[in-house]
N, C-alpha and C positions, 0 to 999 in steps of 0.2 A: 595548524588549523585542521579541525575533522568534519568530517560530514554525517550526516542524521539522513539516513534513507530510509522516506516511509512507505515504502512497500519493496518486500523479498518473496519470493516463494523458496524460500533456499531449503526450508524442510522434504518439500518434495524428493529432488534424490537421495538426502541423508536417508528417510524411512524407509528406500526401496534398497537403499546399499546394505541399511540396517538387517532387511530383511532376508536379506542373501547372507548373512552372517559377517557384514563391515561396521563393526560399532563404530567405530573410532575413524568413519568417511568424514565426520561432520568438521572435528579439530584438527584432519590431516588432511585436508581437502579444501575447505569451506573457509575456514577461517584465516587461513592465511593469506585467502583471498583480499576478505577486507582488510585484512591489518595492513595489504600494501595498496590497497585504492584510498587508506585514510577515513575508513569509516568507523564512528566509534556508535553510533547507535543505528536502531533501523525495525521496524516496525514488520516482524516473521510472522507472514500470514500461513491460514488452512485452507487450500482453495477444496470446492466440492464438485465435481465433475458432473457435467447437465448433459451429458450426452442420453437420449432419450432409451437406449441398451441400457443404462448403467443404473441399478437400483442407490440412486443419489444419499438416499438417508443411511443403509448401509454403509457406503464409503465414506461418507461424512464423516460418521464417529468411530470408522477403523483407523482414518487420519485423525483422530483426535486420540487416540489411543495412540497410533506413534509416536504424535508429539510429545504426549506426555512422558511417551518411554525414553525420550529422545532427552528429556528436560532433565526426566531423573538420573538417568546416566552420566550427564556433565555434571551436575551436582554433585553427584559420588566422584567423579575426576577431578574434582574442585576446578575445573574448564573459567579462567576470567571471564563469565559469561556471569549478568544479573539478568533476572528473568523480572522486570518489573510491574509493580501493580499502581501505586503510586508516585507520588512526587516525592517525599521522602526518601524511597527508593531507585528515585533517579539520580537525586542528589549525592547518595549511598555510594553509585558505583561512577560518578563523576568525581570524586572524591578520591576514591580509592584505584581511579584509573583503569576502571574495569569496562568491556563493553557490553552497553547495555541493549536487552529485547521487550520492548513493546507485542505481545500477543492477541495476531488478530485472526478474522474469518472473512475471507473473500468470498460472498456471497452466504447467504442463510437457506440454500434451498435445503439441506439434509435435515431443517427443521420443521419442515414445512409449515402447518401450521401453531404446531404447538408452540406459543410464542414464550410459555414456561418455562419451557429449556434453555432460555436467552438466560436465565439464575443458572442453572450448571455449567453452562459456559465462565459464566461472571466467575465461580466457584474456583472455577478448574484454575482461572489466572488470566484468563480473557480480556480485554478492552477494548476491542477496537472490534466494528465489525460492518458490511458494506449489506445490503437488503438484495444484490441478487451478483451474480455475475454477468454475466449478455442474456440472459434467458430472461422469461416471464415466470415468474412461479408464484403464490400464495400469498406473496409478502409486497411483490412494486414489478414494475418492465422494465429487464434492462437494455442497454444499448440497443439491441437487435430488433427491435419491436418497434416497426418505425411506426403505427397505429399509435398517436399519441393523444386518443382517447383512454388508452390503459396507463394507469399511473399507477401509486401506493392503493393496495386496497386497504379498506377498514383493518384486517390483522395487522398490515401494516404499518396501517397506526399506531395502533395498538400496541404494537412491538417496537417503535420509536420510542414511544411515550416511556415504557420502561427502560429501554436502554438512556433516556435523559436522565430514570430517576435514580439507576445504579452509577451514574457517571461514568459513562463509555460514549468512546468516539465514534462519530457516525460517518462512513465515508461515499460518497455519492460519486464517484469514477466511474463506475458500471451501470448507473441507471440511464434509461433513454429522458428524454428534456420532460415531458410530461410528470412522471415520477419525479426529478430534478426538484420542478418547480413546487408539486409537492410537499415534497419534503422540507423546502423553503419555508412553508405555510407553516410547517406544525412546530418544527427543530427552532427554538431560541437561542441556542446556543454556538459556538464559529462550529464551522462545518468545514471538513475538508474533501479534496478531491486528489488522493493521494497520491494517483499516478495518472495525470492528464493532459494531454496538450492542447493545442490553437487549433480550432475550428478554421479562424479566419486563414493561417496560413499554410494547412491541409485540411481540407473537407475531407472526414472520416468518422464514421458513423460514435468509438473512442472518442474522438477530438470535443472540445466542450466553446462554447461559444462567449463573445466576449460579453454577455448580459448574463452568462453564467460566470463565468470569472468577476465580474463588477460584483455579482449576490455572492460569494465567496466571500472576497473582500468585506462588503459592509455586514457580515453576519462577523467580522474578526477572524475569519477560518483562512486557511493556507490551501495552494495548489502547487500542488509534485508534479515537476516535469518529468515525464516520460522516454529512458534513451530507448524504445523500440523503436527499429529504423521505421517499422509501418505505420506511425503514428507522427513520424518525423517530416520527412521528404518524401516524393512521390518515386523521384529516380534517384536520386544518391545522397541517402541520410547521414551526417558526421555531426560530431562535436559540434561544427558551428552552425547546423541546421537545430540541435538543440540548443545552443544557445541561445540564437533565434527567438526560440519558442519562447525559452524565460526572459527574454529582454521584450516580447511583446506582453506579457502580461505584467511586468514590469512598468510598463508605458501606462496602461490602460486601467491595472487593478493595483495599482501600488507596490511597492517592493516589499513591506512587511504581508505579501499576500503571495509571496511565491517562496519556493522550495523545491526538493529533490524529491523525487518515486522513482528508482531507474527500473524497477520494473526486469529485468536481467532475466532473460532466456537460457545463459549457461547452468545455472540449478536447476532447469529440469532435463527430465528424460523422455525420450519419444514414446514410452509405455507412460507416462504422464499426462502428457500434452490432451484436448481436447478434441473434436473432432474436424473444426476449422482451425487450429490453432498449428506453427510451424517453429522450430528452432532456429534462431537467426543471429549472427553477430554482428551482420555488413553494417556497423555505425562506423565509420572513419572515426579511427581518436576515440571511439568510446566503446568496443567491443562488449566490454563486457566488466564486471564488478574491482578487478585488477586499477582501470584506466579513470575510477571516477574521479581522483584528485587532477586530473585535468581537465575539469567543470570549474575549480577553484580558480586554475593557471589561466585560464581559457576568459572569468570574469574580469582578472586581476589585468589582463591587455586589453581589455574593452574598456577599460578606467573606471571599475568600480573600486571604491575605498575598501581597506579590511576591513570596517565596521559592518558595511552592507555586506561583503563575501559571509560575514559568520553570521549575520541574520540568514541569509538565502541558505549557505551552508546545515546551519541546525537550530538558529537561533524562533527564524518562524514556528515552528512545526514544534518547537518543544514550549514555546509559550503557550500555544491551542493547549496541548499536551497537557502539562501541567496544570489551567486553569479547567480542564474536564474533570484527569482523575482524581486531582486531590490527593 
């Protein structure tokens, strides 16, 4: 059995090793990674840095130019790597035993407002994309913004409405509850929360609440549990502080409403990271991208059946999946 994690930033150090002259950091490094935690897809995002030094729209599209240099290169390597756009193309390299990448964008602030540029993204190979990171920008509030009279503004919208009509997923992990709710109103379609945990059993500003996991649920959309220990436990985050997590939203939002985001601190680098953001392993049992098949070991003594392991495993997140891109 394998697992679907939908949210990586694993591009982050491939582009900087890339850029020091390590082409080949991504398949000598990276990927052996997952091939021994048992992951066979997983959703590689572009995160955009909001650090208020940092000319955001600049670094936006110098990371979208890595990636792409990054995409082309395994391509030429022929790398078992599918870079998919649809369902067809999941089906492609599910077939063919190959692991496949979901490409997305953590946070739209390097867009600001030109909500236009949501087509050359789509263009480029794009699907998936979230409206802010913790920041406030142009598009919605995220997490950080405990002012929850700021929600999606009008561009917003705006830029919703189009990513509904290209069929791309829309992920709400980073917005504060206002925004949330939001987005609720306008998105008909399952909505996911890719990498998020329980409010109820840590209060953190991340953590998403169980009337947001219920509106997860009845939109049909999935929520990724999150192995970062700071979204885990207060004093000593492990394995079974995140199982936890997924067995309460289990409880509360159903089981076809939960899934995997491990969210993994070991791809990046400290010239990466943000300017509140820290690199951390301390999850007992679940360190790091290596240990995620003992999320699977971990459900299977709690007594869930294989049937339910391969839905939480990939089975949720690629139904949404599939029923967005088409």
């Amino acid at each position: 059995m394998h697992i679907f994690d939908a949210h990586s930033d694993i591009w982050m150090r491939s582009i900087e090793e890339r850029r020091q002259g390590n082409g080949d950091y991504f398949m000598e490094t990276h990927f052996p990674k997952l091939e021994k935690g048992k992951i066979s897809g997983s959703i590689f995002v572009v995160y955009t840095k909001t650090d208020e030094e940092i000319d955001c729209v600049r670094y936006f599209w110098r990371e979208i130019g890595g990636v792409m240099e990054e995409i082309r290169y395994l391509k030429e390597k022929k790398a078992p790597i599918c870079f998919v756009k649809n369902k067809k193309d999941i089906e492609k390299a599910k077939k063919e035993g190959h692991f496949f990448a979901l490409m997305g964008i953590e946070g739209l602030r390097g867009i600001e407002g030109n909500v236009e540029q949501i087509y050359t993204l789509y263009e480029l190979g794009f699907r998936h994309a979230s409206l802010t990171w913790n920041e406030e920008n142009h598009l919605a509030a995220g997490a950080a913004i405990e002012d929850n009279s700021k929600g999606v503004t009008p561009t917003g919208e705006k830029l919703i409405k189009l990513m509904d009509k290209l069929g791309m997923i829309l992920d709400v992990s980073h917005l504060n509850e206002k925004s949330f709710w939001d987005v609720m109103e306008i998105w008909k379609k399952p909505i996911i929360a890719s990498h998020s945990n329980s409010k109820s059993l840590l209060y953190h500003r991340r953590n998403i609440t169980d009337e947001q996991a219920k509106a997860i649920a009845r939109s049909g959309g999935v929520i990724g549990v999150n192995a970062c220990g700071e979204f885990l436990h207060k004093d000593k985050p492990s394995i079974n502080s995140f199982l936890d997590h997924m067995e309460h939203f289990i409880n509360i939002a159903g089981l076809e409403a939960v899934g995997i985001g491990f969210d993994f601190c070991d791809f990046l680098s400290s010239s990466s990271l943000g300017a509140d953001e820290d690199i951390n392993d301390n999850v007992t049992g679940l360190r790091n991208i290596t240990y995620g098949s003992a999320v699977l070991e971990g459900l299977k003594s709690r007594g869930y059946s294989e049937e339910d392991i391969e839905k939480i495993a990939h089975g949720n997140f690629l139904r949404v999946i599939n029923e967005i891109i088409e």
